[in-house]
Structures are given as structure tokens and as C-alpha cells.
C-alpha positions in Angstrom: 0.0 0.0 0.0 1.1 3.1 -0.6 1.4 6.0 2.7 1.0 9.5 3.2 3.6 12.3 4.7 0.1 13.3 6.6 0.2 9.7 8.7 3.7 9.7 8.7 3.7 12.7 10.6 0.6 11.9 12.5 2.7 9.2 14.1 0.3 6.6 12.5 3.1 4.4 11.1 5.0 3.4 14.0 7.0 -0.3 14.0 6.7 -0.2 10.0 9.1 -2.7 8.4 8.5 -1.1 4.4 7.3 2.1 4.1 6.3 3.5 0.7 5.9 7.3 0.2 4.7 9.3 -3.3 3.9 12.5 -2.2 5.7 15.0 -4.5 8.4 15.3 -2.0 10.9 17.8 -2.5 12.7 17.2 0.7 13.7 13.7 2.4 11.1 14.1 5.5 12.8 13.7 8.8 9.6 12.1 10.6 11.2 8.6 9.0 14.0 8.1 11.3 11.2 7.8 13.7 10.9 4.9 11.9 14.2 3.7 12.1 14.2 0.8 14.7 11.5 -1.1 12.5 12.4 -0.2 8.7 14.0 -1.8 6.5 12.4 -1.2 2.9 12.0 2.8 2.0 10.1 3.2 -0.9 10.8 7.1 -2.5 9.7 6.4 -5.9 8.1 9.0 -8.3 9.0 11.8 -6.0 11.3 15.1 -6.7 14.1 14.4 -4.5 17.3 15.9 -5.5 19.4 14.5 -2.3 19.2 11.9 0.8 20.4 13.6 4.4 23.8 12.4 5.2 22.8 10.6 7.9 21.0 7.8 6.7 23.1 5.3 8.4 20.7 6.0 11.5 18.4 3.9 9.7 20.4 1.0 10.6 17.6 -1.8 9.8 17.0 -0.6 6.1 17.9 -3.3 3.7 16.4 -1.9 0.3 16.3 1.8 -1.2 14.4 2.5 -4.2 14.4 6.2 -5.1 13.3 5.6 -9.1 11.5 8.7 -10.2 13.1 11.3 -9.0 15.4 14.1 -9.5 18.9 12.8 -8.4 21.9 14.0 -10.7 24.0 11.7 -8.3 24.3 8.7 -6.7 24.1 9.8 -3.1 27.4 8.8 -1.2 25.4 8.5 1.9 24.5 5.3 1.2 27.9 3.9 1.4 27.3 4.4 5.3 24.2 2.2 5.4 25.9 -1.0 6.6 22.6 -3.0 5.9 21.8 -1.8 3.1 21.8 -4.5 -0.1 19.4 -3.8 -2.7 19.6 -0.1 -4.3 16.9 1.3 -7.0 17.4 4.6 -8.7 15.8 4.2 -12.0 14.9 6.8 -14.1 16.8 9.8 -12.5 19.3 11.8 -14.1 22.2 10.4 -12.4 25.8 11.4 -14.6 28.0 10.7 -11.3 28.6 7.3 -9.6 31.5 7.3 -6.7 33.1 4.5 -4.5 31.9 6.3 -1.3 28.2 5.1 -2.3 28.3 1.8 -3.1 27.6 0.1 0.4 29.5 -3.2 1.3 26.6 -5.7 1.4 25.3 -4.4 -1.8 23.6 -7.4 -3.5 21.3 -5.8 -6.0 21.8 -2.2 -7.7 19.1 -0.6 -10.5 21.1 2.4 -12.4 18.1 1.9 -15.5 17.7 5.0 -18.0 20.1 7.5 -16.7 23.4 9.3 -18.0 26.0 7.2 -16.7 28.9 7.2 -18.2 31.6 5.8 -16.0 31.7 3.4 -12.8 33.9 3.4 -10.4 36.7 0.9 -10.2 35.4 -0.2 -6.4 32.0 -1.9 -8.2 34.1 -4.9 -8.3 35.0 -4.8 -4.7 31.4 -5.7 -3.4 31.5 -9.2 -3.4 27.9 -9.8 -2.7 26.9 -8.0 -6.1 24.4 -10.6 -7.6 22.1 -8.4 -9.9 23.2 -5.2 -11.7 20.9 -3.3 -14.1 22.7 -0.6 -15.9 20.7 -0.3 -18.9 20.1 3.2 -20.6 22.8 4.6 -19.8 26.3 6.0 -21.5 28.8 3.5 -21.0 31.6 2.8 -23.1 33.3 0.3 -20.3 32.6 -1.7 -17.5 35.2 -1.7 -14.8 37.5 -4.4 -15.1 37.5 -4.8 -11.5 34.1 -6.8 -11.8 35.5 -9.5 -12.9 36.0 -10.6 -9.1 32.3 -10.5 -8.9 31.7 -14.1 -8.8 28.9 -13.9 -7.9 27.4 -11.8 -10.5 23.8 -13.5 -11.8 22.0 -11.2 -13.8 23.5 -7.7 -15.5 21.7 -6.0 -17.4 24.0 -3.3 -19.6 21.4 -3.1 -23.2 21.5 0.6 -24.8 24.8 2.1 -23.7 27.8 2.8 -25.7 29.9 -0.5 -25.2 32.3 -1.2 -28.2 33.2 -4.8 -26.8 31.8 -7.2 -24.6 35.2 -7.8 -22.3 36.7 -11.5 -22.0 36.3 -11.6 -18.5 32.8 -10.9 -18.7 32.1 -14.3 -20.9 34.3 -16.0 -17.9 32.5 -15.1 -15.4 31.4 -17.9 -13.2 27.7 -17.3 -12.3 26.8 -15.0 -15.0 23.6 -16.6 -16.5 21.0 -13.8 -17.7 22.9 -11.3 -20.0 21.3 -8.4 -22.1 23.6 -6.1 -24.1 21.0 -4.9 -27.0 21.2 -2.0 -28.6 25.0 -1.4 -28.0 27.7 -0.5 -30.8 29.2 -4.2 -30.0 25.7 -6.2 -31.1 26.0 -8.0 -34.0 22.8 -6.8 -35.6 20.7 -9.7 -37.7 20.1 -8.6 -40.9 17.4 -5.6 -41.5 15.8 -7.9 -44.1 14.2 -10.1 -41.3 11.9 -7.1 -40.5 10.8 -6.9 -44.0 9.8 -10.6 -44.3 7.3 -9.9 -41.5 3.8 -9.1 -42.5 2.2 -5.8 -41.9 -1.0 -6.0 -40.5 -3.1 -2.5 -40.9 -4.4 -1.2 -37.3 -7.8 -0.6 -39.0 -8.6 -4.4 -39.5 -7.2 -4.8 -35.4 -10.4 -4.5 -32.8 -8.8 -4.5 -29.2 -10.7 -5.9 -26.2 -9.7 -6.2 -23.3 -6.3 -6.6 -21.3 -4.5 -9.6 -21.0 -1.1 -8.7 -19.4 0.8 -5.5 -18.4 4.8 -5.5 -18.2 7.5 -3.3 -18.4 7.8 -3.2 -22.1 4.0 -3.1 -23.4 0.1 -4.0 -23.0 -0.9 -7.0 -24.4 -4.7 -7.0 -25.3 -7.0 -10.0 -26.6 -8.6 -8.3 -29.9 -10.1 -9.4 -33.2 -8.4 -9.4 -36.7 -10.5 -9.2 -40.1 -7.9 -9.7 -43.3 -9.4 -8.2 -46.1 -11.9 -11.3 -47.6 -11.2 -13.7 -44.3 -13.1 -14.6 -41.9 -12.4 -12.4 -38.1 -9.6 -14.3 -36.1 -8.6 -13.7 -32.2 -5.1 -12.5 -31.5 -2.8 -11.3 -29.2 -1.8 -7.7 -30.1 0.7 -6.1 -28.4 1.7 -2.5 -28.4 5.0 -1.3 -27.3 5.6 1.3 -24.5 8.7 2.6 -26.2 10.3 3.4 -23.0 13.4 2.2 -21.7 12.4 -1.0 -19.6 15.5 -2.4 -17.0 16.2 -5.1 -19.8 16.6 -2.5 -22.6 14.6 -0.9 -25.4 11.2 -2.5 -25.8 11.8 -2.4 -29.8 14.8 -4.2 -29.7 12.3 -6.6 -27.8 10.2 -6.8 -30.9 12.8 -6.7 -33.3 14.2 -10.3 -31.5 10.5 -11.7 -31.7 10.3 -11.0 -35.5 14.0 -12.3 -35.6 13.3 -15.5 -33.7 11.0 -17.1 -36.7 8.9 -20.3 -36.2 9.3 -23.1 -33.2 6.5 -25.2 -31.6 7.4 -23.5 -28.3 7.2 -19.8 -29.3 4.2 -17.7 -29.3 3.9 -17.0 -33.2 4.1 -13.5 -34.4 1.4 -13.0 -37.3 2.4 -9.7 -38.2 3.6 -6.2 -37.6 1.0 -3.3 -36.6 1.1 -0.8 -39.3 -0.9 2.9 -39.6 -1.3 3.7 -36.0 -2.8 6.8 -35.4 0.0 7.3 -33.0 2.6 5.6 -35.1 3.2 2.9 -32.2 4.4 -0.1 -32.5 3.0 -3.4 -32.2 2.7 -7.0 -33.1 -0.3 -9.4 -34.0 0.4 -12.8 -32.2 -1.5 -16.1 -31.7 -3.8 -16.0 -28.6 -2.5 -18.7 -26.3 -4.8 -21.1 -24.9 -6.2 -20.3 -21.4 -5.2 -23.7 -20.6 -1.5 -22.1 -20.0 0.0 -20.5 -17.3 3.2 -18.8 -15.9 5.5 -21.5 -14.7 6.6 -19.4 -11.5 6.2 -16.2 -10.5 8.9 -13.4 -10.6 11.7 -13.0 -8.3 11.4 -11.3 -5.1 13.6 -9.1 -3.0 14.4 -11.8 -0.7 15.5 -14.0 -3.8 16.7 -11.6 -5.9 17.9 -13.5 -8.5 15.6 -16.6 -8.5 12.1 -17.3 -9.2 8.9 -17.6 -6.9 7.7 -20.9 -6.9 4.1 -21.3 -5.6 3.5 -23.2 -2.5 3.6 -27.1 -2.8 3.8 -27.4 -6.6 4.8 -30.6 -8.0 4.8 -32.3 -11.5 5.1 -35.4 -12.7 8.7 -37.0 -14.6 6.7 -36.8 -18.0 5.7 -32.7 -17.4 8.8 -31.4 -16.1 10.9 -33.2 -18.7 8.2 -31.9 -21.3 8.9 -28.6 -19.9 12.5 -29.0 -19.7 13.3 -30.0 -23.1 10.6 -28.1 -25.3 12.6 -25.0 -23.6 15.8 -26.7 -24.6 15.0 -27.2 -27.9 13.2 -23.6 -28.4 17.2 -22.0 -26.7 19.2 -24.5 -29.4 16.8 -22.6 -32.1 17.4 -19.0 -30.8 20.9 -19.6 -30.3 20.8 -20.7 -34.5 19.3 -17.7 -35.2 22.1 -16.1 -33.2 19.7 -14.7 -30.5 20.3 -15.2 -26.7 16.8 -15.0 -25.4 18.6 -13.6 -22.2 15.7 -13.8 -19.4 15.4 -17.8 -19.4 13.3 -18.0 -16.1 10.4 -19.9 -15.3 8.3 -16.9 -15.1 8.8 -16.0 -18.7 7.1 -19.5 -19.6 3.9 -20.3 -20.3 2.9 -24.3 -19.7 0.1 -26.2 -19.5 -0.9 -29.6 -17.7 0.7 -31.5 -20.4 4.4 -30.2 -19.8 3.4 -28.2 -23.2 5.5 -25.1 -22.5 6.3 -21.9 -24.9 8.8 -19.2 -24.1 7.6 -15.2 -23.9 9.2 -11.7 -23.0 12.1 -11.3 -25.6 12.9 -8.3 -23.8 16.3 -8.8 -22.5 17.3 -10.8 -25.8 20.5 -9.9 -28.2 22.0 -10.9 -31.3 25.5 -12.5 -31.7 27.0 -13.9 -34.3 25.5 -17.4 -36.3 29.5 -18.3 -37.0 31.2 -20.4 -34.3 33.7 -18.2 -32.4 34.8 -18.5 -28.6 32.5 -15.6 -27.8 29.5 -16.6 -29.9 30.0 -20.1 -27.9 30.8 -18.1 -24.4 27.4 -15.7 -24.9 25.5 -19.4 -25.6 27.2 -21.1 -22.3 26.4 -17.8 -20.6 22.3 -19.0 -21.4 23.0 -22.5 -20.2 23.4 -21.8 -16.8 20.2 -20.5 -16.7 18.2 -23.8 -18.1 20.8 -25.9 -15.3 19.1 -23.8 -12.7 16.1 -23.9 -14.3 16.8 -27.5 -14.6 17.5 -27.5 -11.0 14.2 -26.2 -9.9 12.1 -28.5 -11.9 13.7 -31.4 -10.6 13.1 -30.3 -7.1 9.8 -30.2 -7.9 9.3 -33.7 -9.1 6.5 -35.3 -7.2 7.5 -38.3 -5.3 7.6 -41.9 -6.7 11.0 -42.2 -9.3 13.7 -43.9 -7.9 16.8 -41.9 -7.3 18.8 -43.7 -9.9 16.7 -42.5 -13.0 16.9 -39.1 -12.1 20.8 -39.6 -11.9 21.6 -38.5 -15.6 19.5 -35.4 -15.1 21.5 -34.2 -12.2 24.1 -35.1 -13.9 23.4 -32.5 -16.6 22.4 -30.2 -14.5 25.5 -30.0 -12.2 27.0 -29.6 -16.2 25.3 -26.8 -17.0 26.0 -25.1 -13.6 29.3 -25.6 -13.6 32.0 -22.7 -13.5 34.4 -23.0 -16.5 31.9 -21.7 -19.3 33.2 -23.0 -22.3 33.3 -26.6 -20.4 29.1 -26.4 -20.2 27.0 -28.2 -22.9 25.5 -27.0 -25.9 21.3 -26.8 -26.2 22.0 -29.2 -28.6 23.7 -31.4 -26.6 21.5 -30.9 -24.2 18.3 -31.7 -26.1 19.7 -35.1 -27.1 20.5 -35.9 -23.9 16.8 -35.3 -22.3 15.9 -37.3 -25.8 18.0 -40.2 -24.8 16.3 -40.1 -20.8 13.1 -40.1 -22.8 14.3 -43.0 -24.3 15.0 -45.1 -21.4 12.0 -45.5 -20.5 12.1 -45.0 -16.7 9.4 -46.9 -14.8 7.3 -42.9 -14.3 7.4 -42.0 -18.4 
């Protein structure tokens, strides 16, 4: 829920542990360190804050910061002082300087999305806690070589900045498993022809309904389609925000869906909205069956990194192996096209009772190269830690009955996938013939 500087003030929100205030505030209001033996998420968002008070530190519970919104030319160096504090969010500002003296030493999580960042400092890399690190939107032309001790660096975002290279340390990095560099001088672009081989569909034959999903990058909306001389179809149609998202530009996002082609687990792209009124852009889609639905649930702030699981699921062998290698076999395809799909989490696929499982949001995708070079096969290693730990949490979700034995092989490959040398970690399509050949086997539960 959101609060109000009137209760705060009124003493109403004593022994808070999150407090979330959007009040057009100009001023950090002092009234919160009467919060301070209780808080420990402040949520400053979509204020006009300019500056933090240098003593902070008093509020020596708070674990998280998000200040997104706001008016900040700098990130504040009071922070550094916070000795709790691990997760930092200060989207959207207008932020040009970054120091040492504000990076915190337990900082696990830091969101630097859509400002005008154009160097770090060197100390980045001594945090070694640093799991997730969203830099998109920004002005880099480096990253400091000092991350490279960061091992255990997850997720990094670093799509629509000014990076010529994509360092070698970076592809060696030992946890590194959802990457998005889009939209950077380094990308190697697919060809602009795939754009034209998609069809456009005019926005007067499109008759949106109502809403179907909400994220960062867009609105997706059932509605009907009437082709000139065809009967009316359903579709998915979604139109694109056009602002930066925390992955990267939603059009690179729709560029990668056009890119990506045809596969039995992809949500098939019909066409390309044309003749908006408001010159957005969109695409026409295949509605999905109601029958599907999210695998998990997006991280949290306690998880950071890893997905929300709901509460006592469990599938059979046969589903989570269905799961398991349709999404193995839809990766191996990407990767072909020399796309990294780059957000490979269960909350980003659709499945249905069957195991029958497609893969959505192309919005931290990027293109590499389709030849076979170390980095091309680095960037694609990169992507298979994230099916080992997707791997990982499917098979911890097995419902009882096979025998330890016949689920040997699959932790087998999943330790593989996980494992820290890179370039040592299976291929999708290795992968894919090795759930083919557990299929095979014929365990006792298939």
C-alpha cells in the first residue's frame, strides 16, 4: 500500500518494516527516522528528490532503497554508510556521477536503469555480494574491469549504452547466467531484411478488447483481426511502451520476436501493426490457450535472482521433462538464429498440464553472431546456466515416486550446466539429445 507524509507525521506508522511514500516530495522528511528501529524497505519512488540527508546510516535496519523517479543527478554517497543496506533502485533519475563512497559493502542488487551514466567506479568490483546489476540506458563505453571478481554476479543487465566490446572476462565469469547487451555498438545486428519478411497488418482491420497482461515493455490485449476477404480471427496484439524497460529498449524486444521465426514453443508472431494513429508499434500474435500459465512467478527481493515458486507445486517426470526439453529445444533454435533469449526463467514461460510449455518476453534478448567463435559459444554457455538452474528447480519439484537412480543423468546434466568453466558447459543441442536419450529409457514414471 502506498502512505501518506500526513500519517507519517501523524505518528500513524510506527513499527513499519516497508514504508512507501509518493507525495511530491521535495525534501527527504525527517519524521522517517522515527521509523528507524522497524524499517527496513523505504520506498521514495516517483518523487522530486534531488538529495538523501547524510545521515542515513541512523536507519540502521533498512535493507532496500528505491528512489526511481526522481530528481537525483548523483548517486548519493550517503548510502555507502548504510551497513545494511543490499538492494539499491534509482531508475529513471538523471544520475551522470557514480563514486566509491556510495556503493555500500553488502550491496547485493543495484538498479542504475535509464540515466546518464557514463563511467563506474573501479570499487564496483570490490562488493562481493553484487548478484544483480541493471545498468541499462545509460552512457557507458566500459565496464570496470575490476568486476570480474564479482563471482557472484547473476543477472547484468548493460542493453542501450555505448559499449564497443563485450570484455573476455565478462564471458568468464562464473555465475553470470541472464545477459542483455541490445542496442549497443558491440551487437552483432541480424540482418534488417528479417523485419521486412514480416507481415504488416493494418491497425484498422485490429479491434482490441480487453487486457490480458501488463509489463514493463508493453500492453498485451486479446482483440479481433479481419484480413481483407477472411473470416475475423482472435489475436494477441501487443503495443509497445517505447520506454526504456530495466532489460533495454522494448523495440529491440520486438525486433528479437520477429528475428526468432517459427518453433513449436514460441508464441507466433502473425504480423507487424502498421498505420497507428500514434505511429506505435506493435505485433499481432497467436492468442494462447487459457489452458497455460506462468511456470513461476517473478523473483522477489528476498530471492533476488531466483524465481517464486508457488507453494507445494509438484509435477510429474513426463511434465517437467516436457517442460524441460521443449525449452531446450526452443534455446538450441534461438541460439541458430544467433539470438540469446537472455531472461530464461520460469516466469517467462507459459505451460500447460501436459508439460506443453512456450517461451515469452524477448525483452532482455541480443543478437551475436551465427558463426562459431569462442564468444559466440561463451554468450551461448552464458544462457545455459540458466536452463541448469532452471533444470535445477524443476527437478526439485518432481512429485514423489521415481527412484533416485533414474533421475541420476538429469543431475548429472544439470551440475554440467551449472558448472564454473563456461566454455566446459553443454551445448542446447547437446542438451536436447540428452533429455531425448532419458526419454528413451524409458524410466518406470514415463
Amino acid at each position: 500500500m502506498t502512505h501518506t507524509l500526513a500519517q507519517l507525521r501523524a505518528g500513524q506508522l510506527s513499527g513499519i518494516a516497508r514504508l512507501d511514500l509518493a507525495d511530491d516530495l521535495t525534501q527527504f522528511p525527517r519524521e522517517i527516522f522515527d521509523l528507524a528501529d522497524s524499517l527496513e524497505i523505504l520506498n521514495l519512488s516517483g518523487n522530486q528528490l534531488e538529495a538523501l540527508p547524510d545521515d542515513l546510516h541512523r536507519l540502521t535496519r533498512l535493507r532496500v532503497l528505491f528512489c526511481s523517479d526522481n530528481r537525483f543527478t548523483e548517486l548519493p554517497e550517503c548510502l555507502g554508510r548504510c551497513a545494511a543496506l543490499t538492494m539499491i533502485g534509482f531508475k529513471a533519475n538523471r544520475i551522470e556521477r557514480v563514486t566509491a563512497a556510495a556503493l555500500p559493502p553488502l550491496l547485493r542488487w543495484l538498479i542504475l536503469t535509464d540515466n546518464r551514466i557514463r563511467q563506474l567506479p573501479d570499487e564496483l568490483g570490490q562488493r562481493p555480494h553484487l548478484q544483480k546489476l541493471m545498468l541499462a540506458g545509460n552512457r557507458l563505453q566500459q565496464l570496470p574491469a575490476s568486476l570480474r571478481q564479482c563471482h557472484r554476479l547473476e543477472l547484468l543487465r548493460i542493453a542501450a549504452n555505448q559499449l564497443v566490446e563485450l570484455p573476455q572476462w565478462l564471458l568468464e565469469l562464473p555465475s553470470l547466467s541472464w545477459l542483455a547487451y541490445a542496442g549497443n555498438p558491440l551487437e552483432a545486428q541480424a540482418e534488417a531484411a528479417a523485419l521486412s519478411t514480416t507481415a504488416p497488418i493494418d491497425w484498422s482491420q485490429l479491434s482490441l478488447r480487453h487486457t490480458l497482461g501488463e509489463g514493463a515493455s508493453g500492453v498485451i490485449h486479446q482483440a479481433s483481426w479481419q484480413p481483407p476477404g477472411e473470416e475475423a480471427r482472435d489475436v494477441a496484439v501487443k503495443m509497445y511502451k517505447g520506454q526504456m524497460t530495466s532489460d533495454g529498449s522494448p523495440l529491440h524486444e520486438m525486433h528479437a520476436c520477429i528475428t526468432a521465426g517459427r518453433h513449436p514453443n514460441l508464441i507466433e508472431v502473425l504480423g507487424q501493426v502498421s498505420g497507428h494513429p500514434e505511429e506505435q508499434a506493435g505485433l499481432v500474435m497467436a492468442l494462447i490457450e487459457p489452458s497455460y500459465r506462468n511456470l513461476a512467478g517473478l523473483p522477489s527481493l528476498a530471492s533476488c535472482s531466483r524465481d517464486v515458486y508457488a507453494d507445494g507445486l509438484r509435477l510429474s517426470l513426463p511434465v517437467a521433462m516436457g517442460i524441460a526439453g521443449g525449452i531446450a529445444s526452443v534455446a538450441a533454435h534461438l541460439h541458430r538464429q544467433g539470438i540469446t533469449h537472455g531472461d530464461l526463467y520460469g516466469h517467462n514461460i507459459l505451460c500447460n498440464d501436459r508439460g506443453d510449455c512456450l517461451l515469452g518476453d524477448f525483452g532482455a534478448a541480443s543478437f551475436h553472431a551465427t558463426t562459431d567463435t569462442v564468444q559466440t559459444r561463451a554468450l551461448q554457455r552464458i544462457e545455459v546456466r540458466a536452463f541448469g538452474i532452471l533444470l535445477g528447480e524443476l527437478l526439485a519439484r518432481i512429485e514423489p515416486g521415481p527412484d533416485a537412480s533414474d533421475l541420476q543423468l538429469l543431475k548429472d546434466l544439470q551440475a554440467r550446466c551449472c558448472q564454473p568453466q563456461v566454455l566446459a558447459r553443454p551445448g542446447f543441442e547437446e542438451i536436447g539429445a540428452l533429455l531425448s536419450r532419458f526419454a528413451a529409457m524409458g524410466p518406470p514414471t514415463l
